[in-house]
C-alpha positions in Angstrom: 39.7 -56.3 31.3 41.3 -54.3 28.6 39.5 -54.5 25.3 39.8 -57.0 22.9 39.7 -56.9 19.2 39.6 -59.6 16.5 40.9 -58.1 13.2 39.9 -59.7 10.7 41.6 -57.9 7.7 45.2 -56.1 8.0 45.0 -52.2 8.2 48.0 -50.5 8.4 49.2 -48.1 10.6 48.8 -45.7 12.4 45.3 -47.8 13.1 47.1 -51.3 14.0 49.2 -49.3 16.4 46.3 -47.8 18.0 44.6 -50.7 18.6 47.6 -52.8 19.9 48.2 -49.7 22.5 44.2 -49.6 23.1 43.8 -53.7 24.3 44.3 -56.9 23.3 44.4 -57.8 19.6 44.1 -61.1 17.5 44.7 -61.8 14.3 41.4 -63.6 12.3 44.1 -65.6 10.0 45.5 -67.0 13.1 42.4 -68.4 14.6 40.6 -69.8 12.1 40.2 -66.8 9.1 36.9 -66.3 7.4 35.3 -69.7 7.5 35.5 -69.8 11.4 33.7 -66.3 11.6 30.2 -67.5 12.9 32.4 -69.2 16.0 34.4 -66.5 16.5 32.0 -63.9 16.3 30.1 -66.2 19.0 32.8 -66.8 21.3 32.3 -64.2 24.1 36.3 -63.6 23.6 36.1 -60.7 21.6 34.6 -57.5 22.0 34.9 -55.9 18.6 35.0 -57.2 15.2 37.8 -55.1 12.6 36.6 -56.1 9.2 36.3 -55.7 5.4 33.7 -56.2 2.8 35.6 -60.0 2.6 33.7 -60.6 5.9 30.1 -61.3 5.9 27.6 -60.5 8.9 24.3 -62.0 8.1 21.2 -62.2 10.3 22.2 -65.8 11.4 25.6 -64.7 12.5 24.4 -61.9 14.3 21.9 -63.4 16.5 24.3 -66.0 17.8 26.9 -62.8 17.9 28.2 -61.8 21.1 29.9 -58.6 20.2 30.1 -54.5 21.4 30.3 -53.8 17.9 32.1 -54.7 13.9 34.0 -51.8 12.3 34.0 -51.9 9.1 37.3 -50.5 7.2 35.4 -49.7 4.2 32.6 -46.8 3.0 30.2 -49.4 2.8 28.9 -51.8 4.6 27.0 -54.0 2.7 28.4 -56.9 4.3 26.6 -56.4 7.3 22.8 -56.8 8.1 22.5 -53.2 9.7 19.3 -54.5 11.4 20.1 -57.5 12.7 22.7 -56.1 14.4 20.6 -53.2 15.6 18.1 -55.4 16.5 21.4 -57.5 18.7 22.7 -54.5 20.4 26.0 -54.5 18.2 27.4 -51.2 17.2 28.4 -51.2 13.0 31.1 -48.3 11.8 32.3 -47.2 8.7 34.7 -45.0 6.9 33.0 -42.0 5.3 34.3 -39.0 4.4 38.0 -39.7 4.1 38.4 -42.1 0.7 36.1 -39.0 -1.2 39.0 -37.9 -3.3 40.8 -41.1 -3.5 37.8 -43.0 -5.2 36.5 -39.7 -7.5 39.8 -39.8 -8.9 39.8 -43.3 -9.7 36.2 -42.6 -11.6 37.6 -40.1 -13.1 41.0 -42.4 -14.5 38.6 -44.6 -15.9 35.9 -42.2 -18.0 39.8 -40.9 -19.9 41.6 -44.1 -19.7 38.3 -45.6 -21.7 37.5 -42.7 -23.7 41.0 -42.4 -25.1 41.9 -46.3 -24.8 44.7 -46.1 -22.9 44.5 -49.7 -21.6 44.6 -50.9 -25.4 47.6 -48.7 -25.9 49.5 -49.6 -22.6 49.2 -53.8 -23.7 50.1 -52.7 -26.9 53.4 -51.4 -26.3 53.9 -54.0 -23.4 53.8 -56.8 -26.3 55.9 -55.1 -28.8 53.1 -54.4 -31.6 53.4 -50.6 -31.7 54.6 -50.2 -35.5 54.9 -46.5 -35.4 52.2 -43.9 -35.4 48.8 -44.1 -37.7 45.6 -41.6 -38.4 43.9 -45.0 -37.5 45.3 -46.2 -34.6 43.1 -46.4 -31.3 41.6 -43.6 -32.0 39.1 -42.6 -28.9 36.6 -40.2 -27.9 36.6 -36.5 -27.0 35.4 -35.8 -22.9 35.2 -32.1 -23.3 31.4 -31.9 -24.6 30.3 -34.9 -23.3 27.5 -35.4 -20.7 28.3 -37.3 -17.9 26.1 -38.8 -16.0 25.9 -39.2 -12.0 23.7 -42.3 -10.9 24.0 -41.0 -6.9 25.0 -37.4 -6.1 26.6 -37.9 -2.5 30.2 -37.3 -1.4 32.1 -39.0 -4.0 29.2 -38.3 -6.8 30.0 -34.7 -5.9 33.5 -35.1 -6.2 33.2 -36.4 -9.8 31.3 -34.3 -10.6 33.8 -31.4 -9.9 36.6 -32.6 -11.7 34.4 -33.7 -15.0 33.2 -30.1 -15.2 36.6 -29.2 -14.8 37.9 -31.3 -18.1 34.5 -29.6 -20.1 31.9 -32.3 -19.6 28.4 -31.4 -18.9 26.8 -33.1 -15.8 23.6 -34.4 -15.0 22.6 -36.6 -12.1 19.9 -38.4 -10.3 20.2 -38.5 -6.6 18.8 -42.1 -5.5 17.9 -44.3 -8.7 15.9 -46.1 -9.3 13.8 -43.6 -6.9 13.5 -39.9 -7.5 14.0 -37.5 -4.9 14.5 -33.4 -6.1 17.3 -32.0 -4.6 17.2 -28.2 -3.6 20.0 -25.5 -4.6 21.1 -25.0 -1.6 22.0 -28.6 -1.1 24.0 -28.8 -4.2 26.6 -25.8 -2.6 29.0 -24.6 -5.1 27.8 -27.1 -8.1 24.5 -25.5 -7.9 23.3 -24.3 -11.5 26.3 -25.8 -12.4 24.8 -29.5 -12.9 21.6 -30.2 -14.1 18.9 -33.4 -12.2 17.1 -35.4 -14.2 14.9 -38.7 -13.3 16.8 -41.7 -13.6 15.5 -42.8 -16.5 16.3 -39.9 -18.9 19.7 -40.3 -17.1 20.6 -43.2 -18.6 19.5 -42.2 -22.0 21.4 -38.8 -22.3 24.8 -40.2 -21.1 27.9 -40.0 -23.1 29.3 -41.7 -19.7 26.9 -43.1 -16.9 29.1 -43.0 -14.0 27.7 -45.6 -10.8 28.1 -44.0 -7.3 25.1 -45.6 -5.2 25.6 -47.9 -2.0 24.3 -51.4 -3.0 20.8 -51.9 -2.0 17.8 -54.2 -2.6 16.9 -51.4 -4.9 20.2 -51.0 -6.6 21.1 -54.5 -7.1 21.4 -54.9 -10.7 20.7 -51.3 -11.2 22.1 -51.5 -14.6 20.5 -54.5 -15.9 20.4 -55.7 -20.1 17.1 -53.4 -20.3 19.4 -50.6 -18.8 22.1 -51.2 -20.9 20.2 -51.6 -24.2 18.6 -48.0 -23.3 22.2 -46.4 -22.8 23.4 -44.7 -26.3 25.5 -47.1 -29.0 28.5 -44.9 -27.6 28.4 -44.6 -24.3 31.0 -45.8 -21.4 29.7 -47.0 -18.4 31.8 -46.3 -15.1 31.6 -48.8 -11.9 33.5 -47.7 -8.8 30.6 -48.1 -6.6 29.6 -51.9 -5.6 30.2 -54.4 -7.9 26.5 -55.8 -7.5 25.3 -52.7 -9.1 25.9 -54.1 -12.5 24.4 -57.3 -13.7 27.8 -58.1 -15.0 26.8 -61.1 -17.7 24.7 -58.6 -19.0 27.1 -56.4 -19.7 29.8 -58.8 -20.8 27.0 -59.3 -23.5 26.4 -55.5 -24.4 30.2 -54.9 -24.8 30.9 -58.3 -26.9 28.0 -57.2 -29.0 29.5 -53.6 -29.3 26.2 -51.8 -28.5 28.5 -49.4 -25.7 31.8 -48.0 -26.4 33.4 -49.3 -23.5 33.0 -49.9 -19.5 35.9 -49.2 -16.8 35.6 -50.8 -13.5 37.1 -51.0 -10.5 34.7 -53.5 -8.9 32.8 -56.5 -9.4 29.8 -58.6 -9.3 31.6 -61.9 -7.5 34.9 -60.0 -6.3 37.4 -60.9 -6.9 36.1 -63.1 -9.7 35.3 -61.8 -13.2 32.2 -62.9 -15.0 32.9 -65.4 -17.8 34.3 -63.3 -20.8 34.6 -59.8 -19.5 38.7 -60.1 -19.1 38.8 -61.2 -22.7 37.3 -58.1 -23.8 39.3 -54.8 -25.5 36.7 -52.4 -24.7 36.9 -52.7 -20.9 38.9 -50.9 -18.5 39.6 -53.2 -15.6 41.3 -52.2 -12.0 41.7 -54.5 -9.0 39.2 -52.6 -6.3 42.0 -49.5 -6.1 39.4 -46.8 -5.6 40.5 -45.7 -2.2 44.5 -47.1 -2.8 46.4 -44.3 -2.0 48.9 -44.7 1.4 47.4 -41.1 2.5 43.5 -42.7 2.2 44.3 -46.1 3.6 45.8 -44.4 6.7 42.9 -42.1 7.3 41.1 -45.3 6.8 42.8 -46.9 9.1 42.6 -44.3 12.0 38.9 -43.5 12.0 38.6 -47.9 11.7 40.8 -48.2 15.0 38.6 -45.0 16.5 35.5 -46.6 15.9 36.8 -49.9 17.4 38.4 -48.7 20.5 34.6 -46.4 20.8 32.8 -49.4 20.8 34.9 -51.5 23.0 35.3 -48.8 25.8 32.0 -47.5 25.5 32.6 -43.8 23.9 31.4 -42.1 21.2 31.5 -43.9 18.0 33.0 -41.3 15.4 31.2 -43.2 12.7 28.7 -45.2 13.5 25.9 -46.3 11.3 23.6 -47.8 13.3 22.8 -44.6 15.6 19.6 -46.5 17.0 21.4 -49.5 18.2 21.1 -50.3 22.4 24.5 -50.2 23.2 
Protein backbone atom coordinates (compact mmCIF):
# COMPACT_ATOMS: atom_id res chain seq x y z
CA UNK A 1 0.00 0.00 0.00
CA UNK A 2 1.44 3.30 -1.08
CA UNK A 3 1.58 5.82 1.68
CA UNK A 4 -1.00 7.93 2.75
CA UNK A 5 -1.03 11.42 4.02
CA UNK A 6 -3.73 13.70 5.53
CA UNK A 7 -2.66 17.38 5.05
CA UNK A 8 -4.03 19.24 7.21
CA UNK A 9 -2.80 22.83 6.22
CA UNK A 10 -1.93 23.85 2.36
CA UNK A 11 1.95 23.99 1.61
CA UNK A 12 2.86 24.84 -1.54
CA UNK A 13 4.96 23.40 -3.90
CA UNK A 14 7.46 21.80 -4.63
CA UNK A 15 6.28 19.92 -1.12
CA UNK A 16 2.47 19.20 -2.33
CA UNK A 17 3.99 17.83 -5.47
CA UNK A 18 6.20 15.60 -3.66
CA UNK A 19 3.80 14.14 -1.67
CA UNK A 20 1.13 13.65 -4.36
CA UNK A 21 4.02 11.68 -6.49
CA UNK A 22 5.16 9.94 -2.98
CA UNK A 23 1.30 8.18 -2.12
CA UNK A 24 -1.99 8.92 -1.53
CA UNK A 25 -2.97 12.45 -0.28
CA UNK A 26 -6.16 13.97 1.43
CA UNK A 27 -7.08 17.06 1.99
CA UNK A 28 -8.10 17.76 6.10
CA UNK A 29 -10.81 20.55 4.80
CA UNK A 30 -12.36 17.92 2.84
CA UNK A 31 -12.96 15.38 5.54
CA UNK A 32 -13.93 17.03 8.30
CA UNK A 33 -11.04 20.11 8.91
CA UNK A 34 -9.83 20.75 12.47
CA UNK A 35 -12.74 19.77 14.55
CA UNK A 36 -12.72 16.18 13.20
CA UNK A 37 -8.92 15.79 14.00
CA UNK A 38 -9.24 13.42 17.09
CA UNK A 39 -11.24 10.90 14.41
CA UNK A 40 -9.10 11.37 11.85
CA UNK A 41 -6.01 11.08 13.52
CA UNK A 42 -7.69 7.68 14.97
CA UNK A 43 -8.84 6.28 11.88
CA UNK A 44 -6.19 3.78 10.81
CA UNK A 45 -6.57 5.49 7.15
CA UNK A 46 -3.78 7.65 7.35
CA UNK A 47 -0.23 7.20 7.96
CA UNK A 48 1.06 10.69 8.41
CA UNK A 49 -0.32 13.79 9.72
CA UNK A 50 0.96 17.33 7.48
CA UNK A 51 0.24 20.06 9.92
CA UNK A 52 0.55 23.62 11.27
CA UNK A 53 0.59 25.21 14.67
CA UNK A 54 -3.59 25.60 13.81
CA UNK A 55 -3.52 21.78 14.61
CA UNK A 56 -3.36 20.59 18.05
CA UNK A 57 -1.90 17.11 19.27
CA UNK A 58 -2.59 16.72 22.83
CA UNK A 59 -1.96 13.63 25.07
CA UNK A 60 -5.73 12.52 24.53
CA UNK A 61 -5.41 12.63 20.88
CA UNK A 62 -2.34 10.85 20.72
CA UNK A 63 -3.11 7.89 22.75
CA UNK A 64 -6.15 7.06 20.61
CA UNK A 65 -3.72 8.11 17.55
CA UNK A 66 -2.90 5.63 15.05
CA UNK A 67 -0.26 7.38 13.07
CA UNK A 68 3.67 6.71 11.69
CA UNK A 69 4.21 10.14 12.44
CA UNK A 70 2.84 14.38 12.22
CA UNK A 71 5.10 16.77 10.36
CA UNK A 72 4.87 19.76 11.40
CA UNK A 73 5.40 22.75 8.64
CA UNK A 74 6.53 25.08 11.24
CA UNK A 75 9.93 25.69 13.54
CA UNK A 76 8.01 24.82 16.45
CA UNK A 77 6.05 22.52 17.51
CA UNK A 78 4.33 23.49 20.42
CA UNK A 79 1.27 22.10 19.18
CA UNK A 80 2.20 18.77 19.80
CA UNK A 81 2.78 16.79 23.14
CA UNK A 82 6.44 15.54 22.13
CA UNK A 83 5.97 12.90 24.81
CA UNK A 84 2.91 11.60 24.30
CA UNK A 85 3.71 10.90 21.07
CA UNK A 86 7.07 9.45 21.94
CA UNK A 87 5.53 7.53 24.45
CA UNK A 88 2.75 6.30 21.13
CA UNK A 89 5.44 5.37 18.75
CA UNK A 90 4.62 8.48 16.44
CA UNK A 91 7.42 10.18 14.72
CA UNK A 92 7.10 14.43 15.18
CA UNK A 93 9.20 16.72 12.45
CA UNK A 94 9.80 20.18 12.07
CA UNK A 95 11.37 22.79 9.95
CA UNK A 96 14.60 24.16 11.40
CA UNK A 97 17.22 25.76 9.87
CA UNK A 98 15.61 27.07 6.68
CA UNK A 99 13.07 30.13 7.91
CA UNK A 100 16.61 31.58 10.03
CA UNK A 101 16.93 34.54 7.77
CA UNK A 102 13.35 34.96 6.84
CA UNK A 103 12.20 35.40 10.58
CA UNK A 104 15.57 37.58 11.83
CA UNK A 105 14.65 39.89 9.18
CA UNK A 106 11.27 40.28 10.19
CA UNK A 107 12.71 41.05 14.04
CA UNK A 108 14.76 43.21 12.64
CA UNK A 109 11.68 45.30 10.48
CA UNK A 110 10.08 45.62 13.63
CA UNK A 111 13.01 47.06 16.29
CA UNK A 112 13.24 50.17 12.98
CA UNK A 113 9.70 50.23 12.01
CA UNK A 114 8.95 50.95 16.03
CA UNK A 115 11.89 52.84 16.77
CA UNK A 116 11.33 55.37 13.87
CA UNK A 117 7.35 54.92 13.88
CA UNK A 118 6.88 53.95 10.57
CA UNK A 119 3.54 52.32 11.18
CA UNK A 120 2.19 55.73 12.55
CA UNK A 121 3.56 57.39 9.48
CA UNK A 122 2.35 54.77 6.83
CA UNK A 123 -1.61 55.23 8.39
CA UNK A 124 -0.91 58.72 8.33
CA UNK A 125 -0.39 59.26 4.81
CA UNK A 126 -2.98 56.41 4.03
CA UNK A 127 -5.77 58.80 5.58
CA UNK A 128 -4.72 61.97 4.09
CA UNK A 129 -3.49 63.89 7.45
CA UNK A 130 0.14 64.50 6.41
CA UNK A 131 0.16 68.45 6.36
CA UNK A 132 3.68 68.83 5.33
CA UNK A 133 6.86 68.32 7.26
CA UNK A 134 7.34 69.40 11.12
CA UNK A 135 10.49 69.39 13.74
CA UNK A 136 7.71 67.69 15.76
CA UNK A 137 6.31 65.17 13.82
CA UNK A 138 6.69 61.39 14.85
CA UNK A 139 9.75 61.92 15.84
CA UNK A 140 11.41 58.34 16.94
CA UNK A 141 14.43 56.84 18.37
CA UNK A 142 18.04 56.39 17.28
CA UNK A 143 19.10 52.28 16.95
CA UNK A 144 22.74 52.93 16.48
CA UNK A 145 23.82 53.00 20.33
CA UNK A 146 21.25 51.19 21.58
CA UNK A 147 21.50 47.82 23.42
CA UNK A 148 19.58 45.13 22.19
CA UNK A 149 18.65 42.52 23.89
CA UNK A 150 18.44 38.68 22.90
CA UNK A 151 16.02 36.61 25.21
CA UNK A 152 17.33 33.09 23.43
CA UNK A 153 20.57 32.99 21.43
CA UNK A 154 19.87 30.05 18.89
CA UNK A 155 19.64 30.19 15.12
CA UNK A 156 17.46 33.05 14.54
CA UNK A 157 18.69 34.86 18.01
CA UNK A 158 22.02 34.61 16.24
CA UNK A 159 20.84 35.90 13.17
CA UNK A 160 19.53 39.12 14.88
CA UNK A 161 21.94 39.51 16.39
CA UNK A 162 24.20 39.89 13.23
CA UNK A 163 22.28 42.36 11.49
CA UNK A 164 21.64 44.71 14.85
CA UNK A 165 25.46 44.94 15.20
CA UNK A 166 25.54 45.61 11.79
CA UNK A 167 23.03 48.88 12.13
CA UNK A 168 25.45 49.98 15.49
CA UNK A 169 23.46 48.39 18.29
CA UNK A 170 25.23 46.83 21.09
CA UNK A 171 24.02 43.20 21.97
CA UNK A 172 23.58 41.30 24.95
CA UNK A 173 21.76 38.05 25.44
CA UNK A 174 20.70 35.30 27.70
CA UNK A 175 20.72 31.89 26.24
CA UNK A 176 17.60 30.03 28.04
CA UNK A 177 15.57 32.59 30.30
CA UNK A 178 14.24 32.32 32.80
CA UNK A 179 17.24 29.62 33.42
CA UNK A 180 20.89 30.52 33.06
CA UNK A 181 23.26 28.53 31.24
CA UNK A 182 27.05 30.23 30.30
CA UNK A 183 27.74 29.82 26.86
CA UNK A 184 31.50 29.18 25.85
CA UNK A 185 33.42 31.32 23.03
CA UNK A 186 33.77 28.83 20.91
CA UNK A 187 30.05 28.30 20.75
CA UNK A 188 29.31 31.80 19.85
CA UNK A 189 31.61 31.40 16.37
CA UNK A 190 32.10 34.61 14.63
CA UNK A 191 29.88 36.80 17.28
CA UNK A 192 32.26 35.83 19.94
CA UNK A 193 33.61 38.95 21.89
CA UNK A 194 31.31 40.64 19.74
CA UNK A 195 28.17 40.21 22.13
CA UNK A 196 28.13 40.30 25.61
CA UNK A 197 25.77 37.35 28.13
CA UNK A 198 24.17 38.45 30.88
CA UNK A 199 21.58 36.64 33.34
CA UNK A 200 18.19 37.12 32.35
CA UNK A 201 17.31 39.39 34.72
CA UNK A 202 19.90 42.19 34.11
CA UNK A 203 18.73 41.50 30.55
CA UNK A 204 15.63 42.88 30.82
CA UNK A 205 16.77 45.86 32.71
CA UNK A 206 19.63 47.10 30.30
CA UNK A 207 17.49 46.79 27.09
CA UNK A 208 16.81 49.66 24.84
CA UNK A 209 14.99 46.72 22.85
CA UNK A 210 14.29 43.19 24.46
CA UNK A 211 13.94 41.09 21.47
CA UNK A 212 11.86 37.35 22.25
CA UNK A 213 13.45 34.36 20.41
CA UNK A 214 12.64 31.34 22.83
CA UNK A 215 10.44 28.18 21.88
CA UNK A 216 7.35 28.32 24.14
CA UNK A 217 7.72 26.28 27.13
CA UNK A 218 6.16 25.68 30.60
CA UNK A 219 8.99 27.92 31.55
CA UNK A 220 8.56 30.51 29.03
CA UNK A 221 4.91 30.93 29.06
CA UNK A 222 4.34 34.38 30.03
CA UNK A 223 7.96 35.00 30.07
CA UNK A 224 7.33 38.64 29.96
CA UNK A 225 4.82 39.05 32.48
CA UNK A 226 3.53 42.88 34.13
CA UNK A 227 6.55 42.28 36.73
CA UNK A 228 8.78 41.88 33.58
CA UNK A 229 7.47 44.66 31.84
CA UNK A 230 7.42 47.13 34.76
CA UNK A 231 11.31 46.17 35.20
CA UNK A 232 12.00 46.96 31.35
CA UNK A 233 13.22 50.88 30.98
CA UNK A 234 10.39 53.76 30.42
CA UNK A 235 11.78 53.58 26.79
CA UNK A 236 12.26 50.49 25.78
CA UNK A 237 10.51 48.41 22.69
CA UNK A 238 9.74 45.05 23.15
CA UNK A 239 10.04 42.62 20.03
CA UNK A 240 7.82 39.31 19.71
CA UNK A 241 8.54 37.06 16.69
CA UNK A 242 8.92 34.04 18.73
CA UNK A 243 5.44 32.33 20.17
CA UNK A 244 2.81 34.45 20.94
CA UNK A 245 2.38 32.82 24.51
CA UNK A 246 5.62 34.33 25.46
CA UNK A 247 4.04 37.58 26.33
CA UNK A 248 1.24 37.91 28.78
CA UNK A 249 -0.42 40.05 26.22
CA UNK A 250 -3.17 41.98 28.70
CA UNK A 251 -0.28 42.80 30.45
CA UNK A 252 1.21 44.47 28.06
CA UNK A 253 -1.75 46.10 26.46
CA UNK A 254 -1.71 47.71 29.92
CA UNK A 255 2.18 48.81 30.01
CA UNK A 256 1.79 50.37 26.47
CA UNK A 257 -1.70 52.27 27.28
CA UNK A 258 -0.08 53.46 30.38
CA UNK A 259 3.12 54.60 28.30
CA UNK A 260 5.65 53.02 30.71
CA UNK A 261 7.54 51.38 27.10
CA UNK A 262 8.03 53.15 24.00
CA UNK A 263 6.55 50.74 21.89
CA UNK A 264 6.13 46.75 21.05
CA UNK A 265 6.21 45.17 17.46
CA UNK A 266 4.87 41.82 16.93
CA UNK A 267 4.43 39.40 14.66
CA UNK A 268 2.58 36.88 16.96
CA UNK A 269 0.08 36.42 19.49
CA UNK A 270 -1.24 35.19 22.68
CA UNK A 271 -4.76 33.65 21.17
CA UNK A 272 -3.64 33.81 17.34
CA UNK A 273 -5.16 35.02 15.34
CA UNK A 274 -7.08 37.05 17.97
CA UNK A 275 -5.72 40.26 19.56
CA UNK A 276 -6.12 40.84 23.25
CA UNK A 277 -8.77 43.50 24.03
CA UNK A 278 -7.25 46.92 23.28
CA UNK A 279 -3.81 46.18 21.73
CA UNK A 280 -5.16 47.03 17.92
CA UNK A 281 -6.34 50.40 19.21
CA UNK A 282 -2.96 51.30 20.29
CA UNK A 283 -0.28 53.80 18.28
CA UNK A 284 2.65 52.60 19.91
CA UNK A 285 2.43 48.99 18.55
CA UNK A 286 3.76 47.53 15.56
CA UNK A 287 1.44 44.77 14.47
CA UNK A 288 2.15 41.92 11.55
CA UNK A 289 -0.09 38.98 10.67
CA UNK A 290 2.49 35.87 11.77
CA UNK A 291 4.84 36.84 8.44
CA UNK A 292 8.11 35.92 10.05
CA UNK A 293 9.01 33.19 7.70
CA UNK A 294 6.64 34.75 4.49
CA UNK A 295 8.89 34.87 1.92
CA UNK A 296 8.01 32.44 -1.42
CA UNK A 297 11.95 31.27 -1.21
CA UNK A 298 11.34 30.23 2.89
CA UNK A 299 7.83 28.81 2.45
CA UNK A 300 9.24 26.51 -0.31
CA UNK A 301 12.21 25.31 1.66
CA UNK A 302 9.49 24.81 4.20
CA UNK A 303 7.62 22.98 2.19
CA UNK A 304 10.26 20.44 0.91
CA UNK A 305 11.95 19.45 4.20
CA UNK A 306 7.77 19.12 5.48
CA UNK A 307 7.02 16.71 2.48
CA UNK A 308 10.70 14.94 3.27
CA UNK A 309 9.87 14.37 6.66
CA UNK A 310 6.42 13.01 5.78
CA UNK A 311 7.37 10.68 3.01
CA UNK A 312 10.51 9.55 5.90
CA UNK A 313 8.04 8.59 8.23
CA UNK A 314 5.49 6.92 6.02
CA UNK A 315 8.15 4.70 4.20
CA UNK A 316 10.15 4.11 7.02
CA UNK A 317 13.53 6.24 6.20
CA UNK A 318 15.46 8.60 7.82
CA UNK A 319 13.60 11.50 9.14
CA UNK A 320 15.62 14.63 8.01
CA UNK A 321 14.16 16.43 10.97
CA UNK A 322 12.84 14.79 13.40
CA UNK A 323 12.34 15.85 16.99
CA UNK A 324 11.52 13.10 18.80
CA UNK A 325 14.92 11.04 18.07
CA UNK A 326 13.81 8.56 20.97
CA UNK A 327 10.55 7.56 19.57
CA UNK A 328 9.99 3.44 18.62
CA UNK A 329 9.31 3.70 15.26
Amino acid sequence: MSPRFLLMTEIPEPGLGMLREAGEVTLGSEVGGNDALPALAASGDYDVVVCALAQKFDADVLAQARLKGIANYAVGYNNVDVAAATEAGIAVGNTPDVLTDATADIALLLILGVSRRAHEGEAMMRAGEFTGWRADLLVGKDVKGATLGLAGFGRIGKAVAERALAFGMDVVFAPRPPAHREVAPEELGELAGRVEQVRWEELVERSDFLSLHVPLTADTEHLVDADVLARMKDDAVLINTARGPVVDEAALVEALRAGRLFGAGLDVYEDEPAMAPGLAELDNVMLLPHLGSATRDTRAAMAELTARNAIAMATGGEVPALVNPDVRR
